[in-house]
C-alpha positions in Angstrom: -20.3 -24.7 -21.3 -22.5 -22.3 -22.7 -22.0 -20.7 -26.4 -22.6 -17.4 -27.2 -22.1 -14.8 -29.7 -20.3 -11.0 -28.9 -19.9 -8.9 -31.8 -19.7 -11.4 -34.5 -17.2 -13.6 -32.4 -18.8 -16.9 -31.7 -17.2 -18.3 -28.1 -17.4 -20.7 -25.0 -17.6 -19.9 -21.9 -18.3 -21.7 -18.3 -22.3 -21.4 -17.5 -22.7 -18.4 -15.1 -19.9 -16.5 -17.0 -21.2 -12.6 -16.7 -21.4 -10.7 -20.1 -18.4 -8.9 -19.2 -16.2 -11.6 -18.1 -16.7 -13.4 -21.1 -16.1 -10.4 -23.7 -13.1 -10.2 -21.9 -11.9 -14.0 -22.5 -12.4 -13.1 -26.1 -10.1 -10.0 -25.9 -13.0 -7.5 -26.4 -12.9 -5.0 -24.0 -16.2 -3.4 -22.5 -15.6 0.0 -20.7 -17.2 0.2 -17.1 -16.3 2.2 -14.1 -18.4 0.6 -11.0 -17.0 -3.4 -11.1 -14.5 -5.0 -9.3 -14.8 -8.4 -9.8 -16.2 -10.4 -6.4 -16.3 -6.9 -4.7 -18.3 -4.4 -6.3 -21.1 -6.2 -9.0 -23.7 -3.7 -8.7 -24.0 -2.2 -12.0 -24.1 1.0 -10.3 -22.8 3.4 -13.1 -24.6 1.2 -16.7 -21.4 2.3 -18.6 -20.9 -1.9 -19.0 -24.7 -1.5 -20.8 -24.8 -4.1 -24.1 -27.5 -4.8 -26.6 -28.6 -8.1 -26.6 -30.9 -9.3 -29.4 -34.4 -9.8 -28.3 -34.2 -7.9 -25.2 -36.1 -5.1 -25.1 -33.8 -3.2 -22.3 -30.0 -2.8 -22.7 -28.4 -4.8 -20.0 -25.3 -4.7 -18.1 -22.4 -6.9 -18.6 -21.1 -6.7 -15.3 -23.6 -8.6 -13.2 -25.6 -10.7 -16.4 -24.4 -14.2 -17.0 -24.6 -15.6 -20.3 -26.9 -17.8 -21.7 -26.8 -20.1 -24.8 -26.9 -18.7 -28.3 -27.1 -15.0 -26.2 -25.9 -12.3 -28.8 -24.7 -9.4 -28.0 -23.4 -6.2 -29.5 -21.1 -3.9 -27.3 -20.0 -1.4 -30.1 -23.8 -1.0 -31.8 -25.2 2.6 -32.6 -27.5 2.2 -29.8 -25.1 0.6 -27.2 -22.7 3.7 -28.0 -25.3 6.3 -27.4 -27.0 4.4 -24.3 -22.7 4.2 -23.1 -22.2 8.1 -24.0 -25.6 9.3 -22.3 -24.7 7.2 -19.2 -21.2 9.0 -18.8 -22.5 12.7 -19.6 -24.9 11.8 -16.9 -21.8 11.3 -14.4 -19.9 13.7 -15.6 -22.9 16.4 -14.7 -22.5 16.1 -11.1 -18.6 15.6 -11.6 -15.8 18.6 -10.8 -14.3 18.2 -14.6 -11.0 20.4 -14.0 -8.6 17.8 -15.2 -5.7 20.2 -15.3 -5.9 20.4 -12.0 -6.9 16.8 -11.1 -4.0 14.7 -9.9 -5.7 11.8 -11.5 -5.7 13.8 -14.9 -3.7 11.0 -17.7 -4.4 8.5 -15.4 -8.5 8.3 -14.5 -10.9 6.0 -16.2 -13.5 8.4 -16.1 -11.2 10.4 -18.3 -10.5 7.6 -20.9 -13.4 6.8 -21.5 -15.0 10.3 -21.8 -12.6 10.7 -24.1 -12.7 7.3 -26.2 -16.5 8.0 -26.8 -15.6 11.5 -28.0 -17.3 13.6 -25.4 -16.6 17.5 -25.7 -19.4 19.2 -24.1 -21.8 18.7 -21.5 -25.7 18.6 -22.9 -26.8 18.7 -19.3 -26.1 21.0 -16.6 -23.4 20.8 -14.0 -24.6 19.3 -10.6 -22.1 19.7 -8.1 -22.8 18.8 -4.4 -23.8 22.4 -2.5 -21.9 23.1 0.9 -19.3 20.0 0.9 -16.2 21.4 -0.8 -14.7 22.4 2.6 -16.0 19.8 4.4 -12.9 17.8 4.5 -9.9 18.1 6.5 -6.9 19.0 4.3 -4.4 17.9 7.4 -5.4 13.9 7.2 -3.3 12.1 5.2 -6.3 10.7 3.5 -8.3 13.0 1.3 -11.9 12.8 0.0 -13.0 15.4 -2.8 -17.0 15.1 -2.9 -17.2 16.9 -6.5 -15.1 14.2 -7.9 -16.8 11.3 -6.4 -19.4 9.3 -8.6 -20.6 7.1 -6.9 -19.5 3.6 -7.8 -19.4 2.9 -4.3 -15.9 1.1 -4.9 -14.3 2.4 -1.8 -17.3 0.8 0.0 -16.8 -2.2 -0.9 -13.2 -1.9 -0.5 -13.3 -1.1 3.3 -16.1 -3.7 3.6 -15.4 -6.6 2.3 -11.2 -7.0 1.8 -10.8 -4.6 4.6 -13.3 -5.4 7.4 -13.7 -1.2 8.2 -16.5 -0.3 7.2 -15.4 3.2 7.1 -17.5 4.4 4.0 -21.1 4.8 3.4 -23.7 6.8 1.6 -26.5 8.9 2.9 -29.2 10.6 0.4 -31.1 9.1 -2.7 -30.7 10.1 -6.3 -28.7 12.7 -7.7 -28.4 13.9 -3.9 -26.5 10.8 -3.3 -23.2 11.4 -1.0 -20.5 8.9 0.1 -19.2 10.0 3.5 -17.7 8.5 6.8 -20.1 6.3 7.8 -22.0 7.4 11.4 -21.4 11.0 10.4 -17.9 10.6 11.8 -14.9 12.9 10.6 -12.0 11.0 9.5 -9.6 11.7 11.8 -11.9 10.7 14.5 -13.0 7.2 12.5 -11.3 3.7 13.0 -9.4 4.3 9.4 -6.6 2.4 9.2 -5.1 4.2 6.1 -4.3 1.4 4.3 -5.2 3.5 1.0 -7.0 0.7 -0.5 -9.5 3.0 -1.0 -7.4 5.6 -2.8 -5.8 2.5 -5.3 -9.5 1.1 -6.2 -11.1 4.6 -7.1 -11.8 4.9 -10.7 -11.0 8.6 -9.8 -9.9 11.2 -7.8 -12.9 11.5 -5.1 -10.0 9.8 -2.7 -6.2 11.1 -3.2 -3.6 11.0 -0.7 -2.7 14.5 0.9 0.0 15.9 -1.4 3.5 16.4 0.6 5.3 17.7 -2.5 5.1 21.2 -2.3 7.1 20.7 0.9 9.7 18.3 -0.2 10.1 20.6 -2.8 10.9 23.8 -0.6 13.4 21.1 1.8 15.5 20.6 -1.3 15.9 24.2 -1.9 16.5 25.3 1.4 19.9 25.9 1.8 20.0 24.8 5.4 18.5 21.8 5.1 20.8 18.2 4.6 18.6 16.2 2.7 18.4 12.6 3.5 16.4 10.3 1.6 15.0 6.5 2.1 13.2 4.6 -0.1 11.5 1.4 0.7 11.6 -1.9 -0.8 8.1 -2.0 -2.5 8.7 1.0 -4.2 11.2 -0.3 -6.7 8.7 -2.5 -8.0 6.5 0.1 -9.1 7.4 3.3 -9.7 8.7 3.0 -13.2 5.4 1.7 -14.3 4.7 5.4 -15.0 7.9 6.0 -17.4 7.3 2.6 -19.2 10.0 1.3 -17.4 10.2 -2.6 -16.8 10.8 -3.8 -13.5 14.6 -5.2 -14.2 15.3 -1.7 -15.3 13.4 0.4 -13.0 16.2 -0.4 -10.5 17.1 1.3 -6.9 20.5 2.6 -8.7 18.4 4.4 -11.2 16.4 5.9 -8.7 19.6 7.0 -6.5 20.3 9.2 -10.1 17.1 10.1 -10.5 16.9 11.8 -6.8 20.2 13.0 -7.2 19.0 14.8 -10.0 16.0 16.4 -8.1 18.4 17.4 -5.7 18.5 15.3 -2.7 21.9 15.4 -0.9 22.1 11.3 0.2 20.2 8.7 -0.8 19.1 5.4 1.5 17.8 2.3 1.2 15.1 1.2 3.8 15.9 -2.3 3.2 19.2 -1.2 5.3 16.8 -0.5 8.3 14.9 -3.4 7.3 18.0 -5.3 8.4 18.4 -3.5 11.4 14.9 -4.2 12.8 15.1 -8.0 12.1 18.0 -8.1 14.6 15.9 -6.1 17.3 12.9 -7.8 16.4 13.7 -11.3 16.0 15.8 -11.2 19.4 13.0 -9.5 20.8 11.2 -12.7 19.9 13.3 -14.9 21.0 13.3 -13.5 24.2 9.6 -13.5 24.5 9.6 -16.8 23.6 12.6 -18.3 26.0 10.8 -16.3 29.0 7.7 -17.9 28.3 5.8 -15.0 27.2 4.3 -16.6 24.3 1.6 -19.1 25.7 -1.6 -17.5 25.5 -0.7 -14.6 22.6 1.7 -14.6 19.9 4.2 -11.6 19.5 2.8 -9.8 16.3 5.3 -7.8 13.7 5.1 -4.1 14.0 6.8 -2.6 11.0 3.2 -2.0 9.1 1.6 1.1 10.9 -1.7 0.6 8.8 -2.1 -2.7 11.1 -1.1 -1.1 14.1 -3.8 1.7 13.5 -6.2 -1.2 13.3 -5.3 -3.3 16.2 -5.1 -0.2 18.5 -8.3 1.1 16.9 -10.8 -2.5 16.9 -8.6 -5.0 19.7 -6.6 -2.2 22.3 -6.7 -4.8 24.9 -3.9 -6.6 22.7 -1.6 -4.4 22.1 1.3 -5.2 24.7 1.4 -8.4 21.8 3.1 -6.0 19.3 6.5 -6.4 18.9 8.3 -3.1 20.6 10.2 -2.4 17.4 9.5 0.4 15.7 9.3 0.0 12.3 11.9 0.1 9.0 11.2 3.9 8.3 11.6 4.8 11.5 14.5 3.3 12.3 16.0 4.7 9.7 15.0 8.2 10.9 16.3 7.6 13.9 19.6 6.6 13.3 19.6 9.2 10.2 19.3 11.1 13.4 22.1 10.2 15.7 24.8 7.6 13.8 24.9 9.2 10.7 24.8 13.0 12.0 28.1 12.1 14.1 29.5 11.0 11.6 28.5 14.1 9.1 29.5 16.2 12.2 26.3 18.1 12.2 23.8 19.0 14.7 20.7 16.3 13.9 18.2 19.4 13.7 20.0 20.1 10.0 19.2 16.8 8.5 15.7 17.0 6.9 14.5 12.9 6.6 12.4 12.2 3.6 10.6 8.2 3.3 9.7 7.4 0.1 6.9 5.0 0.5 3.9 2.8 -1.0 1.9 3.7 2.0 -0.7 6.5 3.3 -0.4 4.9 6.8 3.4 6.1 7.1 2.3 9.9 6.5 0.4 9.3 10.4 3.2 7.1 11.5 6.2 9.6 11.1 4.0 12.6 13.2 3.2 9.8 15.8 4.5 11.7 19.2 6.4 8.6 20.4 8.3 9.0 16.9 10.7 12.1 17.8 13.3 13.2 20.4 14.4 16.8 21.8 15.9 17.1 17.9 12.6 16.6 16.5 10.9 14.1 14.4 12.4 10.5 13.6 11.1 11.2 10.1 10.2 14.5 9.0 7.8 13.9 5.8 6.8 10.8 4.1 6.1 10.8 0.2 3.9 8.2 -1.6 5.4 6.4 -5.0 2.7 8.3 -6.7 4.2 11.7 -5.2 7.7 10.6 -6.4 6.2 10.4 -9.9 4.8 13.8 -9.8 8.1 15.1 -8.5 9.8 13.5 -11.3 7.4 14.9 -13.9 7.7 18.4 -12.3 11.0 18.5 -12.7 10.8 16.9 -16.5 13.1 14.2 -15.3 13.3 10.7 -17.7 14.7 8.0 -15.6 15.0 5.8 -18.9 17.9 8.5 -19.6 20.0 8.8 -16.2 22.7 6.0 -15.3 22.7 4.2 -12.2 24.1 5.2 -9.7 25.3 4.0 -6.2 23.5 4.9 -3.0 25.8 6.2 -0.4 27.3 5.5 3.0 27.3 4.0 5.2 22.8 3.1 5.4 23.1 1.8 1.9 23.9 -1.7 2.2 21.3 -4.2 2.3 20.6 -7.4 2.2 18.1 -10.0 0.5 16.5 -10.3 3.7 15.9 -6.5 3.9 14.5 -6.6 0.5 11.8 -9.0 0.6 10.5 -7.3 3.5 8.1 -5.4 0.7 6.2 -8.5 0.4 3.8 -10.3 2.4 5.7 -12.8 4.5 9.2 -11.3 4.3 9.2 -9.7 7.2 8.4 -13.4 9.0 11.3 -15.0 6.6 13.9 -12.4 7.0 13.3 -13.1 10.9 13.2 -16.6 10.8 17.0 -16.5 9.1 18.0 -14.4 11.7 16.5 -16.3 15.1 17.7 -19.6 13.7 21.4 -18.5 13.4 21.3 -16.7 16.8 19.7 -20.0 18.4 22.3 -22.4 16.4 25.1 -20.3 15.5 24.7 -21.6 12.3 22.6 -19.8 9.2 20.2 -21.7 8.1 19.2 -22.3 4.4 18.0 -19.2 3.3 14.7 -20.6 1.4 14.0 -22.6 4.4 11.1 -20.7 5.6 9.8 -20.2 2.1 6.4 -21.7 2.8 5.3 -18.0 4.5 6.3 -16.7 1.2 3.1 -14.8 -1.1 0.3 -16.7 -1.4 -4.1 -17.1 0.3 -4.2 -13.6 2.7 -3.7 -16.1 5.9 -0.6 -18.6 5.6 0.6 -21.0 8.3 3.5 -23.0 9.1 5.2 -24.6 12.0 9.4 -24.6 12.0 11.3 -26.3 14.4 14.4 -24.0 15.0 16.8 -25.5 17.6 15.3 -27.9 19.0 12.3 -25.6 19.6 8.6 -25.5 18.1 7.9 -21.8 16.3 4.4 -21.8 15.2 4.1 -19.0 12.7 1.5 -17.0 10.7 1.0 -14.9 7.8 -1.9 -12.7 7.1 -1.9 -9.8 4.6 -5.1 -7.8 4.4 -7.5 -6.2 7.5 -10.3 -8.0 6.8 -7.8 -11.6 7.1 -6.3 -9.9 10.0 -9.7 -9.6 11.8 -10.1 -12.8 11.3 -6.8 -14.4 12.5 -7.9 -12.3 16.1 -10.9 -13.7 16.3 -10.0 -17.0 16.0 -7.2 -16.5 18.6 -9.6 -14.6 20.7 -11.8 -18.0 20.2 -9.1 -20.4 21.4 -9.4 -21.8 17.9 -5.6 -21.2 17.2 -2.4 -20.5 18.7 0.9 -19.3 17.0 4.1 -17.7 18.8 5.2 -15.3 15.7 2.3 -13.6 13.4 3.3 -11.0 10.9 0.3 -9.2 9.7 0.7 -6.6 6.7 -2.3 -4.2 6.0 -2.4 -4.3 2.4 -3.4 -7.0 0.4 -0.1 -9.2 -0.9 2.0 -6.6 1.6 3.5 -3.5 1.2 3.8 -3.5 -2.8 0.2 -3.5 -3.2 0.0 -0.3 -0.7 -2.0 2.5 -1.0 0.5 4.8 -2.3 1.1 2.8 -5.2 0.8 3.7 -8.4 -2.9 2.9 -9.7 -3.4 0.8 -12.6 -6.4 1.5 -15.1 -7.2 -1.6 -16.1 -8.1 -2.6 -12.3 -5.7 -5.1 -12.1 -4.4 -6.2 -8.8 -0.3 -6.4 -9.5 0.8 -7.1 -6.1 1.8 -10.6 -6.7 4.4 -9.8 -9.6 6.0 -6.9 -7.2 6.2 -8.9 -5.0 8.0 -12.2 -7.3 10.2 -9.6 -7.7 11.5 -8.5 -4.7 12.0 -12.5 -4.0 14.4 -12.7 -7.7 16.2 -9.5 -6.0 17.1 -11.7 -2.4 17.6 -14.5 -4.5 20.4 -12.7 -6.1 21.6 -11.0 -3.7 25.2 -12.1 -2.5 24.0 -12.0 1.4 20.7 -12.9 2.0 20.5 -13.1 6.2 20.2 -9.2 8.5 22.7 -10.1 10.5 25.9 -10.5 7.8 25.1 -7.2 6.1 28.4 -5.3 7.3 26.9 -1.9 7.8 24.8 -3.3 10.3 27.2 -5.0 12.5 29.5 -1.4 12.1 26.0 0.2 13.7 26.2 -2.0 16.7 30.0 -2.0 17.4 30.3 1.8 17.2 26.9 3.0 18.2 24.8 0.9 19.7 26.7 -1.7 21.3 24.3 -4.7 21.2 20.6 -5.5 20.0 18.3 -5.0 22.9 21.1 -2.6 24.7 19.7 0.3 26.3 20.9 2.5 23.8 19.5 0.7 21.2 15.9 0.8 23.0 16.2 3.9 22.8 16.4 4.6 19.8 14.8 1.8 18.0 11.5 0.9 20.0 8.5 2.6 21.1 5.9 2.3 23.3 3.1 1.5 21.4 0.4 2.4 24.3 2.2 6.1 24.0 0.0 7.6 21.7 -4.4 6.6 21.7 -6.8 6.1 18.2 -9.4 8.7 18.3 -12.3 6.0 19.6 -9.9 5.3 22.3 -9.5 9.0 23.6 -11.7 10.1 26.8 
């Protein structure tokens, strides 16, 4: 242990501690905009700069370990003038309209600007000449090169969790510029749009495209039926912005909330959640019974982020994805055809909003093996963060509207639906359902809780009747590369692998709302969507009612014709830019 003293607090911490890391244990809080902890340690913007007595330099508590009978001042005259030149300095080649930033309230840059009492800029404004169109305003991902300062966060990001490399920087000094790496465009690069690069910016140099000013004109247009679906992960997070907790931030609070902003029905995706556990997990039993198994596993489908990536980095594997298209669009598509007959309206007047915690859904929904003669599936997708703003716009305070109930007959879902948000659930939910189709029986419904959150690649082996189901779990590209390569290599085999892009699934998605403090919150979300299935009277896909109304008056059985139709794709329909001639 090595002691140490940080303004005027004397403290013990592990040798090899950094400055920072060790204020923090002692609950005093050093500003910085650069670090991510084990990701991005390069000291890049020297707002974390300390004075240390008897060194002659300030130094950075982000990437300086401690060292016995150090002490060190955080909060001195000179600390706060080295900290205050350092962020005039970024803000001088930084676009400062905040009223016009959709980061504005919540951007780090902005707090701390404002905690050291900056007004006005001593230096002048340094924009980058020539890029401000440079950018496609169409791509669901969205890079503004005035905002960007360089911490290089999104770097490391792609790099190291994500295994993209998507991002690097070209130019030296103040003529530094982070771009697509290999002068690519975006739209033509291997992006997976996960959004992890979006949720770790300290700003707004990455945002998602902004959809609202069209859900907006759908709810006033008087032609339009309005259907709405929100997904699982979504519930977890989006009352973080009204100071809502996550017991009262609930999906019946939501239902009034949308009501409010004038949405005509309101879904739950966890109801298509249910319905693509019975097409998927009897599409893997098949596969399995016929032997199709041996060499490759069947790999989940429902998260488009990781379809983007295999497609994009391993095309020769993508007859391995399951055929099911995923929750949202499921939904979409039986928005589409069930529900409209039973409205009694032509399917070209329902409008289908998803309200997601994902950028990658925004591609998925325009995907052309996504839409029929009546159009798209899905029509426009909407991150949580766009919800917010939505909710703001129209000075709505969810703490003050009732819950309400979701509507008929797509809002009925089970536990297994609902923990389809988290990484793992989508394997579990399956699992419940396969073993009661094999057995006739249900199975325990925490049986197959050892996929459950946990290390980015999980494993387990289950024997259901009789028969040997070796399963994985991986959340996160860069674990998902990883888990190929070793199959590639022989050194593994599994039969069922459920990959999710995002790090601890869906809840920590990129259209999630984006916490200051850096911290990564995917792990409570996704506890609790798992208290939600655990109190949920049905917890297996096939005993939600709904469901089993869908297939006696629709679509007959799963894996019918009608229901290949219009619940699975064909995956090899549609090309990533690198794989176009």
């Amino acid at each position: 242990m090595v002691t140490l003293t940080i303004d005027g607090q004397k403290i013990q911490v592990p040798e090899g501690t950094t400055i920072l890391e060790a204020a923090k244990a002692a609950n005093i809080r050093i500003p910085h905009l650069c670090y991510l902890k084990g990701i991005n340690e390069i000291a890049a913007c020297r707002v974390c700069c300390v004075e240390v007595e008897g060194e002659r330099a300030m130094v950075t508590a982000c990437n300086s370990p401690v060292m016995e009978g150090m002490v060190v001042h955080t909060n001195s005259p000179r600390a706060r003038a080295t900290r205050r030149t350092n962020v005039e300095l970024i803000l001088s080649q930084h676009d400062c309209k905040c009223a016009t930033c959709v980061r504005s309230g919540n951007c780090q840059l902005q707090a701390i600007a404002n905690d050291l009492g900056i007004l006005e800029l001593p230096y002048e404004t340094q924009l980058p000449r020539g890029l401000r169109g440079a950018w496609t305003t169409t791509f669901p991902l969205y890079h503004d090169y005035n905002k960007c300062i360089k911490c290089m966060r999104c770097i490391q990001v792609c790099d190291k969790i994500q295994s993209l490399n998507i991002w690097d920087v070209s130019g030296t000094g103040g003529r530094t510029v982070v771009d697509v790496s290999n002068n690519r465009v975006i739209k033509d690069s291997d992006c997976s749009l996960c959004g992890q690069c979006i949720t770790h910016c300290p700003v707004a140099g990455l945002r998602e495209r902004d959809d609202t000013g069209r859900a907006f004109a759908a709810l006033a247009d008087p032609d339009k039926i309005t259907v709405v679906q929100v997904a699982p992960a979504v519930r977890t997070a989006w009352g973080d912005y009204f100071g809502l907790s996550r017991e009262e931030a609930t999906m019946e609070r939501m239902a009034g909330t949308l009501r409010r902003m004038g949405f005509d029905y309101i879904f739950d995706t966890n109801f298509s959640a249910d319905l693509t556990i019975m097409e998927e997990g009897n599409e893997f039993i098949h596969r399995l019974k016929a032997g199709g198994l041996t060499r490759w596993p069947m790999f989940t489908s429902c998260c488009p982020g990781w379809v983007r990536f295999l497609k994009g980095q391993y095309p020769e594997l993508t007859n391995q994805l399951s055929t099911s298209k995923s929750p949202q669009q499921m939904f979409g598509s039986v928005a589409k055809s069930w529900f409209a007959k039973k409205l009694g309206v032509e399917p070209e007047k329902i409008f289908c909003v998803s309200i997601m915690p994902c950028l990658a859904k925004k591609a998925e929904c325009d995907l052309p093996t996504m839409r029929t003669e009546h159009g798209p599936d899905v029509d426009m997708v909407l991150t949580t963060r766009e919800l917010v703003r939505m909710i703001r716009a129209d000075k709505l305070d969810p703490a003050c509207i009732p819950e309400e109930p979701l509507d008929d007959p797509m809002g009925t879902h089970t536990g297994a639906g609902v923990i389809f948000g988290a990484t793992g659930g989508v394997m579990e939910a399956a699992l419940r359902t396969a073993a009661y189709v094999l057995t006739g029986e249900n199975p325990d419904p925490d049986a197959f809780a050892a996929v459950r959150t946990g290390p980015g690649l999980r494993e387990a082996t289950y024997e259901v009747a009789g028969i040997p189901v070796r399963c994985a779990v991986v959340s996160g590209l860069g674990n998902a590369r990883k888990l190929v390569e070793q199959l590639k290599a022989g050194k593994v085999h599994y039969d069922f692998v459920e990959v999710m892009a995002c790090p601890g699934g869906c809840v920590g998605g990129g259209g999630q709302p984006i916490d200051l403090e850096d911290r990564e919150l995917y792990g409570v979300r996704g506890q609790r969507l798992y208290d939600l299935d655990k109190a949920n009277t049905m917890r297996y896909s096939h005993e939600n009612p709904q469901i089993q109304a869908l297939y006696e008056e629709f679509l007959g059985a799963p894996l019918s014709e009608k229901a290949e139709e219009l619940l699975h794709t064909n995956h090899k329909g549609w090309d990533m830019p690198n794989q176009q001639a």
